[in-house]
PyMOL Python script that loads the backbone (N, CA, C, O; Angstrom):
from pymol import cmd

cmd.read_pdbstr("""\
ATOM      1  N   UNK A   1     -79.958 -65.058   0.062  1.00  0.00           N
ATOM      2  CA  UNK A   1     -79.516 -65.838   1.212  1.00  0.00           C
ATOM      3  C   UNK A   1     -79.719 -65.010   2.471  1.00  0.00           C
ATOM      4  O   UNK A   1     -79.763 -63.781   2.436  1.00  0.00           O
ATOM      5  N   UNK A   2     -79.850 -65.763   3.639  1.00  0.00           N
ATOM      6  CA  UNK A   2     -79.903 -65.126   4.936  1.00  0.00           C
ATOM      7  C   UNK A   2     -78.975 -64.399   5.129  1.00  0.00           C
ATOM      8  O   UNK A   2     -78.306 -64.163   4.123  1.00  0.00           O
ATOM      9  N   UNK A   3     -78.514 -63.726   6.464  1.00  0.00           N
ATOM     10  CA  UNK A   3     -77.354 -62.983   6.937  1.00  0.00           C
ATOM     11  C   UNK A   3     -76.603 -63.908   7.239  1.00  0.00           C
ATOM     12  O   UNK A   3     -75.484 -63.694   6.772  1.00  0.00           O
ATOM     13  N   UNK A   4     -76.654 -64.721   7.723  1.00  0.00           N
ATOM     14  CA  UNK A   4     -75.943 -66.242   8.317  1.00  0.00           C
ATOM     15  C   UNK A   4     -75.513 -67.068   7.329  1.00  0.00           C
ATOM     16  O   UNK A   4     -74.376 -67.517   7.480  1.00  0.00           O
ATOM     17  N   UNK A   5     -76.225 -67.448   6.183  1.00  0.00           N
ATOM     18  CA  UNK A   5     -75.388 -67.910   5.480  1.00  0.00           C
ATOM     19  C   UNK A   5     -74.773 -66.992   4.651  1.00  0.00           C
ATOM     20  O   UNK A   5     -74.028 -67.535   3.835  1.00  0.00           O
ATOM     21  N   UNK A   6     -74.825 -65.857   4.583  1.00  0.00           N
ATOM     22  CA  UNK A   6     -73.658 -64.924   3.617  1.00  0.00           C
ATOM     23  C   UNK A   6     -72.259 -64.591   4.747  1.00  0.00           C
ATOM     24  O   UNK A   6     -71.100 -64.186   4.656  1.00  0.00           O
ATOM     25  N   UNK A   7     -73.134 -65.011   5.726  1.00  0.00           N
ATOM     26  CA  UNK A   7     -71.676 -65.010   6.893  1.00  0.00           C
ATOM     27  C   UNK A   7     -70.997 -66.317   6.840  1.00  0.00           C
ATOM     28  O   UNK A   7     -69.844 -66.294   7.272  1.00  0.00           O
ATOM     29  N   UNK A   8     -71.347 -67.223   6.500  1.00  0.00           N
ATOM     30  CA  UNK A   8     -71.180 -68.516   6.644  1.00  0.00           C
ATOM     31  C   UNK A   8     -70.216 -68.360   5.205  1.00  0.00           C
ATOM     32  O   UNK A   8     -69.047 -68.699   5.391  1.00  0.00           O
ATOM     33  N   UNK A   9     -70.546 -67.887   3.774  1.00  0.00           N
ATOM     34  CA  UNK A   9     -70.272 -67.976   2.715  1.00  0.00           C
ATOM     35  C   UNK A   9     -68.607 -67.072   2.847  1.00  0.00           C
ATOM     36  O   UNK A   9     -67.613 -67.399   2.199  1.00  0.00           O
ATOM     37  N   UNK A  10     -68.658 -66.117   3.667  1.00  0.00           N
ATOM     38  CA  UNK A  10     -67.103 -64.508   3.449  1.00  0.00           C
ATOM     39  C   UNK A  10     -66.637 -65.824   4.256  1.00  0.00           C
ATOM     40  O   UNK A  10     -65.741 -66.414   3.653  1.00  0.00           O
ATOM     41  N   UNK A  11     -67.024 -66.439   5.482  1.00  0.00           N
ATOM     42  CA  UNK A  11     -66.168 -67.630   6.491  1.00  0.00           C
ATOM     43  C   UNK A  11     -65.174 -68.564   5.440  1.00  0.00           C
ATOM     44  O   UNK A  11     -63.952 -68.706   5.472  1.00  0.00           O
ATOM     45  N   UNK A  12     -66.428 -69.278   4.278  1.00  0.00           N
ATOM     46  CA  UNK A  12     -66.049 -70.298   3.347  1.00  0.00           C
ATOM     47  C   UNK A  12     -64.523 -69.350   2.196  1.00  0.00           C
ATOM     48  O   UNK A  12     -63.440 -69.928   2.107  1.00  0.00           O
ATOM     49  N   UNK A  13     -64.732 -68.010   1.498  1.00  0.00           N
ATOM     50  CA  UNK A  13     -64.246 -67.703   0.971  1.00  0.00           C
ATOM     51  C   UNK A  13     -62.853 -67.053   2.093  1.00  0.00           C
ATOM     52  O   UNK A  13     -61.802 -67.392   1.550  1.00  0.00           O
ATOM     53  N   UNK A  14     -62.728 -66.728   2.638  1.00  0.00           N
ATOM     54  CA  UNK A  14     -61.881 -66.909   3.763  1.00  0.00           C
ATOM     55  C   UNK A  14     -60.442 -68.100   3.770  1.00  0.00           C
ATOM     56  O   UNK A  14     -59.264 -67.803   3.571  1.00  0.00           O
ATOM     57  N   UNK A  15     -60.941 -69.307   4.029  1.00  0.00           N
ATOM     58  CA  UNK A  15     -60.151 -70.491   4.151  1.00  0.00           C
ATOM     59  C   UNK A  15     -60.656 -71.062   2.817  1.00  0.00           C
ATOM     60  O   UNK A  15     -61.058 -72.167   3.179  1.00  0.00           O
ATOM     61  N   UNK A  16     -60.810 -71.009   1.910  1.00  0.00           N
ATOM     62  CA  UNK A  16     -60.990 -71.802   0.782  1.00  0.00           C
ATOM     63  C   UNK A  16     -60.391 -70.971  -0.705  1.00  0.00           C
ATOM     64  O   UNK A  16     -59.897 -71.449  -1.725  1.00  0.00           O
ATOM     65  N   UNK A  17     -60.717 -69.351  -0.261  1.00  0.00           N
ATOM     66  CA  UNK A  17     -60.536 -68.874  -1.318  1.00  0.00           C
ATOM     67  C   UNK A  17     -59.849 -67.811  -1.304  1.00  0.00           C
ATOM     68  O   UNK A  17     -60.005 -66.872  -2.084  1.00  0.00           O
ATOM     69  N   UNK A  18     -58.808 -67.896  -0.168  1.00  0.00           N
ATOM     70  CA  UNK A  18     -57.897 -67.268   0.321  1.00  0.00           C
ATOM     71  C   UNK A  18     -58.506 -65.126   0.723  1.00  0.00           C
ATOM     72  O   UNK A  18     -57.855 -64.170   1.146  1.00  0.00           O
ATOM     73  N   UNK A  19     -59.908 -65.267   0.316  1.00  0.00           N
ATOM     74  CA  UNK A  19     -59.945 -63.886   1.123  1.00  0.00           C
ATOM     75  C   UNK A  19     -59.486 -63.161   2.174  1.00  0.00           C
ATOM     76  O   UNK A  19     -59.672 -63.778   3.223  1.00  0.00           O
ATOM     77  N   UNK A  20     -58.907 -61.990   2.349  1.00  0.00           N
ATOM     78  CA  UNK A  20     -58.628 -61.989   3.605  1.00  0.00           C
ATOM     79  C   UNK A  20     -58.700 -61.512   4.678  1.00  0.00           C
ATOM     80  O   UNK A  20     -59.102 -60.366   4.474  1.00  0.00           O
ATOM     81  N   UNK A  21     -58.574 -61.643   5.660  1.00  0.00           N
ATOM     82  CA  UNK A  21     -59.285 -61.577   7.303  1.00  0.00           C
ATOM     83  C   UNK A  21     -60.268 -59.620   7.162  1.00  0.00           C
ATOM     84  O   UNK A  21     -59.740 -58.604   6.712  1.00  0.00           O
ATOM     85  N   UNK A  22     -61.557 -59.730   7.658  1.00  0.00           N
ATOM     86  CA  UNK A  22     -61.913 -58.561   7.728  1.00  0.00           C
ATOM     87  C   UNK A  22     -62.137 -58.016   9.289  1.00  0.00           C
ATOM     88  O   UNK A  22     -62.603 -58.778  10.136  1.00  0.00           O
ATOM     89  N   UNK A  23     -61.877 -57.038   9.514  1.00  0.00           N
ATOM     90  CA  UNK A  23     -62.149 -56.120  10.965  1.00  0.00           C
ATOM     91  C   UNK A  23     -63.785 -56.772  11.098  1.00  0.00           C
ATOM     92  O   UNK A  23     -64.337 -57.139  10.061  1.00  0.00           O
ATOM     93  N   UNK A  24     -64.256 -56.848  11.966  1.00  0.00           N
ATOM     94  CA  UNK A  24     -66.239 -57.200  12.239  1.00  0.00           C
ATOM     95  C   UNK A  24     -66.846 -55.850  11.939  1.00  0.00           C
ATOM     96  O   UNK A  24     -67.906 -55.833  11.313  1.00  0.00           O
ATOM     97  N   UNK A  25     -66.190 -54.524  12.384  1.00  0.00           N
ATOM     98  CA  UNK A  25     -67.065 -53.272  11.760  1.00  0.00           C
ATOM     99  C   UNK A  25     -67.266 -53.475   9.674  1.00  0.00           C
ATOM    100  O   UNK A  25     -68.231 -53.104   9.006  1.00  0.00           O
ATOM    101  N   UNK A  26     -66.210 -54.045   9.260  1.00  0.00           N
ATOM    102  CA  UNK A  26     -66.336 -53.919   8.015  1.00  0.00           C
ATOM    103  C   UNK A  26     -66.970 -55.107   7.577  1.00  0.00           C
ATOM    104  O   UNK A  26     -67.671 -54.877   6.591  1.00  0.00           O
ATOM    105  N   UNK A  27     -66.988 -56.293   7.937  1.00  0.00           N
ATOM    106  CA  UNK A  27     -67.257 -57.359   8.170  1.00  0.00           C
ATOM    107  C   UNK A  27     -69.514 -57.409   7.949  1.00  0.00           C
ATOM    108  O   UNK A  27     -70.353 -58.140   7.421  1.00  0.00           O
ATOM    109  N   UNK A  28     -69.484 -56.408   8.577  1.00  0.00           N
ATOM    110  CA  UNK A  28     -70.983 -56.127   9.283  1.00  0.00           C
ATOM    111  C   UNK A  28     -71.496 -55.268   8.521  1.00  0.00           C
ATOM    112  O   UNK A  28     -72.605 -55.372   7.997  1.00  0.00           O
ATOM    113  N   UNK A  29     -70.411 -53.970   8.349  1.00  0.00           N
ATOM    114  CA  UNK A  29     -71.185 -53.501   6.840  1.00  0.00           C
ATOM    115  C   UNK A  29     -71.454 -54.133   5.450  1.00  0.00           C
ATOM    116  O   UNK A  29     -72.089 -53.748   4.467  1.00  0.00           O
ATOM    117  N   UNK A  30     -70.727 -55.258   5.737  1.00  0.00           N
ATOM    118  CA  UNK A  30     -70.748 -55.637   4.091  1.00  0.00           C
ATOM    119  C   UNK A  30     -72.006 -57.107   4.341  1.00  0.00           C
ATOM    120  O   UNK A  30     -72.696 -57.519   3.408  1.00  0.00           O
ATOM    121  N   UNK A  31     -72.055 -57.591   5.507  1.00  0.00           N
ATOM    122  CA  UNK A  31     -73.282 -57.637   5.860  1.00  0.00           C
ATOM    123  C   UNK A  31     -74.882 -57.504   5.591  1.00  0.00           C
ATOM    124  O   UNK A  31     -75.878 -58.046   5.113  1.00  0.00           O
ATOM    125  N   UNK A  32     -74.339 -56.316   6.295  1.00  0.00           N
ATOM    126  CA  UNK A  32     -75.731 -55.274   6.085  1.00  0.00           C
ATOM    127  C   UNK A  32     -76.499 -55.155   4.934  1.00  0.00           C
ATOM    128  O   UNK A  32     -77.725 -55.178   4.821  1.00  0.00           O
ATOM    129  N   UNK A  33     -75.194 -54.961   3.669  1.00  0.00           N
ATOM    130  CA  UNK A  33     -75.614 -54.660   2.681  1.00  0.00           C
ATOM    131  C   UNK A  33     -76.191 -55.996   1.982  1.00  0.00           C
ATOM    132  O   UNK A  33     -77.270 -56.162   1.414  1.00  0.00           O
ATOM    133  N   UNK A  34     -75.529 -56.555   2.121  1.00  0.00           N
ATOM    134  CA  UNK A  34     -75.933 -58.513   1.396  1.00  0.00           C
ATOM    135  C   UNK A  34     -77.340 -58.213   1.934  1.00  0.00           C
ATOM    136  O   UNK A  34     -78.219 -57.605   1.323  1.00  0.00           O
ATOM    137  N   UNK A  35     -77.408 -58.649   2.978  1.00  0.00           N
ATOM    138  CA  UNK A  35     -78.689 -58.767   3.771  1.00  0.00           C
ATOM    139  C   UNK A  35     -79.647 -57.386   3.181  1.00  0.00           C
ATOM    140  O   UNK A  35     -80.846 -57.619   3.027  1.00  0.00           O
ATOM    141  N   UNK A  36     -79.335 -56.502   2.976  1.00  0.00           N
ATOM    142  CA  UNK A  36     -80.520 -55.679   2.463  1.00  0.00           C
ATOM    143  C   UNK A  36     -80.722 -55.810   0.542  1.00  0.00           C
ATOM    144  O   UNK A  36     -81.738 -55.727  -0.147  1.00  0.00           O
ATOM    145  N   UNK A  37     -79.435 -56.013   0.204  1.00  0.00           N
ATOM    146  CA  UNK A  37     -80.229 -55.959  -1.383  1.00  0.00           C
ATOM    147  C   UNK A  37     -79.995 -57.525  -1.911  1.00  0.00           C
ATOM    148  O   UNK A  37     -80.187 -57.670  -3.119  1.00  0.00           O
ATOM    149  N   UNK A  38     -79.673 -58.511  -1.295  1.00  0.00           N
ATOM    150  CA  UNK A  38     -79.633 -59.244  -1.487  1.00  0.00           C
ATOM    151  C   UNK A  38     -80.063 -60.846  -0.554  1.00  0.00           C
ATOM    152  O   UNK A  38     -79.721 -61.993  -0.842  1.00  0.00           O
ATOM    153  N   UNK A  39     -80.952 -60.342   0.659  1.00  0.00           N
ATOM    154  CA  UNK A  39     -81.171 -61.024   1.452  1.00  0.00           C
ATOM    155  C   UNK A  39     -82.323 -61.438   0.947  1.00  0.00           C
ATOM    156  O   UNK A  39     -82.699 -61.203  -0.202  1.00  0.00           O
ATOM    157  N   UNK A  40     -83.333 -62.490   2.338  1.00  0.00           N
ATOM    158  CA  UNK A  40     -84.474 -62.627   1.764  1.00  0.00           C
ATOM    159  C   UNK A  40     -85.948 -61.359   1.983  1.00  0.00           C
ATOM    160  O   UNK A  40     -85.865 -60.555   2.912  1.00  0.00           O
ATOM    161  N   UNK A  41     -86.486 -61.348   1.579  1.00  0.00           N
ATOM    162  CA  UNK A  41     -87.479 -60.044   0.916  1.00  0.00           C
ATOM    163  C   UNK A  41     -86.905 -59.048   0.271  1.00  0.00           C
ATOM    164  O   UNK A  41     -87.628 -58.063   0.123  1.00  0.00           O
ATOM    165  N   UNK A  42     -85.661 -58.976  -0.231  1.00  0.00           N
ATOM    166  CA  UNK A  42     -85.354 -58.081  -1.064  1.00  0.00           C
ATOM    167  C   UNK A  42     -85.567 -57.924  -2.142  1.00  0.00           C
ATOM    168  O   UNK A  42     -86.023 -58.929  -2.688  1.00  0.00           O
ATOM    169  N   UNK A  43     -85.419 -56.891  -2.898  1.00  0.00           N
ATOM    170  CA  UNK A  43     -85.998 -56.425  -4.327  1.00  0.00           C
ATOM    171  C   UNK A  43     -85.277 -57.907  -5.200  1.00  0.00           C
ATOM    172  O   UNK A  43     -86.172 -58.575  -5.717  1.00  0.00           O
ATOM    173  N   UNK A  44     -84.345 -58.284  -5.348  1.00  0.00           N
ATOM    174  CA  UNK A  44     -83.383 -59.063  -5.880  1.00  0.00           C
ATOM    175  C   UNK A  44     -84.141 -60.633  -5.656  1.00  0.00           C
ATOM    176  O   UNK A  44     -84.320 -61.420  -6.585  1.00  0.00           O
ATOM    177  N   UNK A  45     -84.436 -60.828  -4.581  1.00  0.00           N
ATOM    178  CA  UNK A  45     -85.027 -62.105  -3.999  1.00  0.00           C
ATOM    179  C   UNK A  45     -86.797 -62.166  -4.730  1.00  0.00           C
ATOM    180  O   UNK A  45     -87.388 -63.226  -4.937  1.00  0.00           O
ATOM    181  N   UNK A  46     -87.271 -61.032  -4.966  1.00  0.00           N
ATOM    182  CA  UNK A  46     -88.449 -60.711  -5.391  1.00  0.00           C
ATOM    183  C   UNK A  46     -88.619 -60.898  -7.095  1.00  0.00           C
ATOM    184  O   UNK A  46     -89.678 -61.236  -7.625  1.00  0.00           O
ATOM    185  N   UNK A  47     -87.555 -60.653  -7.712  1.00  0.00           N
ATOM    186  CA  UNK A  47     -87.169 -60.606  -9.046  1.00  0.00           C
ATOM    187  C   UNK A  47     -87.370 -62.377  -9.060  1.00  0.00           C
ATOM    188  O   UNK A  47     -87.150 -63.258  -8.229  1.00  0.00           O
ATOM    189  N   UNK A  48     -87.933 -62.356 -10.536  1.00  0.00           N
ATOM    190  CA  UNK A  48     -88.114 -63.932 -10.990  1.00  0.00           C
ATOM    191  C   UNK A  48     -86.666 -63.759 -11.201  1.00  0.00           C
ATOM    192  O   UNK A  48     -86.017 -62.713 -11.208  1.00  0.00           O
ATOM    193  N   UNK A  49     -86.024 -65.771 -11.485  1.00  0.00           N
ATOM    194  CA  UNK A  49     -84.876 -65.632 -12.182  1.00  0.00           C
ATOM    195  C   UNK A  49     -84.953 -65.438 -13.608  1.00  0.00           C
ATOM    196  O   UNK A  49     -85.848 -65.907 -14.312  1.00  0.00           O
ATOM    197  N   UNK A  50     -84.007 -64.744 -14.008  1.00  0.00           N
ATOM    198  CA  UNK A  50     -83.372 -64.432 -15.523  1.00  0.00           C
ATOM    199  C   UNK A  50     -82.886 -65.421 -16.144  1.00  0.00           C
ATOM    200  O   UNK A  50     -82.090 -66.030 -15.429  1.00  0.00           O
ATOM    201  N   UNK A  51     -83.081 -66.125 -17.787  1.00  0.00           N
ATOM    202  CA  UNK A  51     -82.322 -66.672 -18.260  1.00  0.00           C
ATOM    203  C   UNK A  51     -80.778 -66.026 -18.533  1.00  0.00           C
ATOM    204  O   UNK A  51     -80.417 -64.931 -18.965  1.00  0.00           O
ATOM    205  N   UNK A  52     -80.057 -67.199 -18.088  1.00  0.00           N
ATOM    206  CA  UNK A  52     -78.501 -66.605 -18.445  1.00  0.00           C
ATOM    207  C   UNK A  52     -78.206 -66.316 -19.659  1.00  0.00           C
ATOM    208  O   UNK A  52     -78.651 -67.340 -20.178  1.00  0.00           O
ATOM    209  N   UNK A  53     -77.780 -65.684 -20.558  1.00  0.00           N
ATOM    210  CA  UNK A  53     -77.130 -66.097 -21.640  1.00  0.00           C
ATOM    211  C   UNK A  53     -75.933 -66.707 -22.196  1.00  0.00           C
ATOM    212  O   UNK A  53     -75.613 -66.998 -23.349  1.00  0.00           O
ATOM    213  N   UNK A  54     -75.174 -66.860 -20.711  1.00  0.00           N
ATOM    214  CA  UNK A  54     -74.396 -67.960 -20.692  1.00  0.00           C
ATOM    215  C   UNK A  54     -74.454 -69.059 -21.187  1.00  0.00           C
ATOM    216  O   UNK A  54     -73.768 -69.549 -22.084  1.00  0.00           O
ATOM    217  N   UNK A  55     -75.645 -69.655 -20.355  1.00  0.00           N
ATOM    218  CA  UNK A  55     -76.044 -70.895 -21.296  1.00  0.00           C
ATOM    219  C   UNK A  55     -76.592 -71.499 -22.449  1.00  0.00           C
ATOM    220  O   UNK A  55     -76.827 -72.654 -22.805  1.00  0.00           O
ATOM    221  N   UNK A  56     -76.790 -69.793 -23.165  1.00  0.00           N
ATOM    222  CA  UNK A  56     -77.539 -70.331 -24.490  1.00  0.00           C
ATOM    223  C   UNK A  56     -76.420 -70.836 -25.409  1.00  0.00           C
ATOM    224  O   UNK A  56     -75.323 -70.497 -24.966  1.00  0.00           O
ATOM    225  N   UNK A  57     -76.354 -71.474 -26.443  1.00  0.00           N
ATOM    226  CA  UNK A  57     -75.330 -71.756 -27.221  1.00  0.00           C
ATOM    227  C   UNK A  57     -75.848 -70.884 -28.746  1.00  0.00           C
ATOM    228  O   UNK A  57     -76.971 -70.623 -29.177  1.00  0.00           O
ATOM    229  N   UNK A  58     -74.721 -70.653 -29.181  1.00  0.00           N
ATOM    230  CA  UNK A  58     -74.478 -70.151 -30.750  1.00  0.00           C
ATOM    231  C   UNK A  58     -74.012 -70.386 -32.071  1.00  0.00           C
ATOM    232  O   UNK A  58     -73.388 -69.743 -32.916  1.00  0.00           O
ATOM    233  N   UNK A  59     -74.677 -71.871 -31.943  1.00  0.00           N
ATOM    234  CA  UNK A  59     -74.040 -72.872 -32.794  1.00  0.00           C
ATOM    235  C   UNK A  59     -74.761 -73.900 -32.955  1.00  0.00           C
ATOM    236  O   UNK A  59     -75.137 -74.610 -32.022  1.00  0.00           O
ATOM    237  N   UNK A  60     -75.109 -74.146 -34.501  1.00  0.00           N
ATOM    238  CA  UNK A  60     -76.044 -75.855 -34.758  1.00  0.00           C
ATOM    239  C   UNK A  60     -75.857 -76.457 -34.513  1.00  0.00           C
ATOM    240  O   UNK A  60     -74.701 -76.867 -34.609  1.00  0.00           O
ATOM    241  N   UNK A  61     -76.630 -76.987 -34.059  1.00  0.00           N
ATOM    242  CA  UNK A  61     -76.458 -78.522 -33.674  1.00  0.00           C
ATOM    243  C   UNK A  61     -75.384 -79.505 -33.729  1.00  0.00           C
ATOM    244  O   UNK A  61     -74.437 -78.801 -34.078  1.00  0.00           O
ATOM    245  N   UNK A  62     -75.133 -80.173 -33.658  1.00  0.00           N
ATOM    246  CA  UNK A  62     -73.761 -81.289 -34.334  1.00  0.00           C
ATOM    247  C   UNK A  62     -74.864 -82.382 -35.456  1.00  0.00           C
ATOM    248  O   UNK A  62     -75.755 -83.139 -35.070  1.00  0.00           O
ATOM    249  N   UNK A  63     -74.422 -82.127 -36.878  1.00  0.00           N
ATOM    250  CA  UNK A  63     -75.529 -82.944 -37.316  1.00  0.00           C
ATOM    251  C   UNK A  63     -75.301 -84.573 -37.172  1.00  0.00           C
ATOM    252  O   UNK A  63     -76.129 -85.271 -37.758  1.00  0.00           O
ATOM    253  N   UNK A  64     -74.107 -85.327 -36.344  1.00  0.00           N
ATOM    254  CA  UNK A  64     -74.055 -86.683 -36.579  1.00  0.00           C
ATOM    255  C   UNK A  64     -75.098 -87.384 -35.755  1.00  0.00           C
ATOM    256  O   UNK A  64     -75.216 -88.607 -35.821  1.00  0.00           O
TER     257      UNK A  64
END
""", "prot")
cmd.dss("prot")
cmd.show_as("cartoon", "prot")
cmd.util.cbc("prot")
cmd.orient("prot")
């Protein structure tokens, strides 16, 4: 995601998900960091997606 919407996202978790209030110096580092390993052209953004293994299941079928 952009810087803007990961700013947009700490905003959402904020009033929705009761996070709470950050100083803008800390605010900006944590920022920074989204935006560098997780922004767009980052190593992370560059990576194909992974199957989850969440979603695999471990269990036959249901035979009815």
């Amino acid at each position: 995601m952009s810087r803007s919407r990961w700013d947009e996202t700490i905003t959402w978790m904020q009033k929705e998900q009761g996070l709470w209030e950050l100083d803008r110096e800390l605010r900006n580092q944590i920022l920074d960091y989204l935006e560098t390993v997780r922004g767009p052209g980052s190593p992370a953004d560059k990576k194909r997606p992974q199957a989850s293994h969440m979603y695999e299941y471990h269990y036959p079928p249901n035979p009815l």
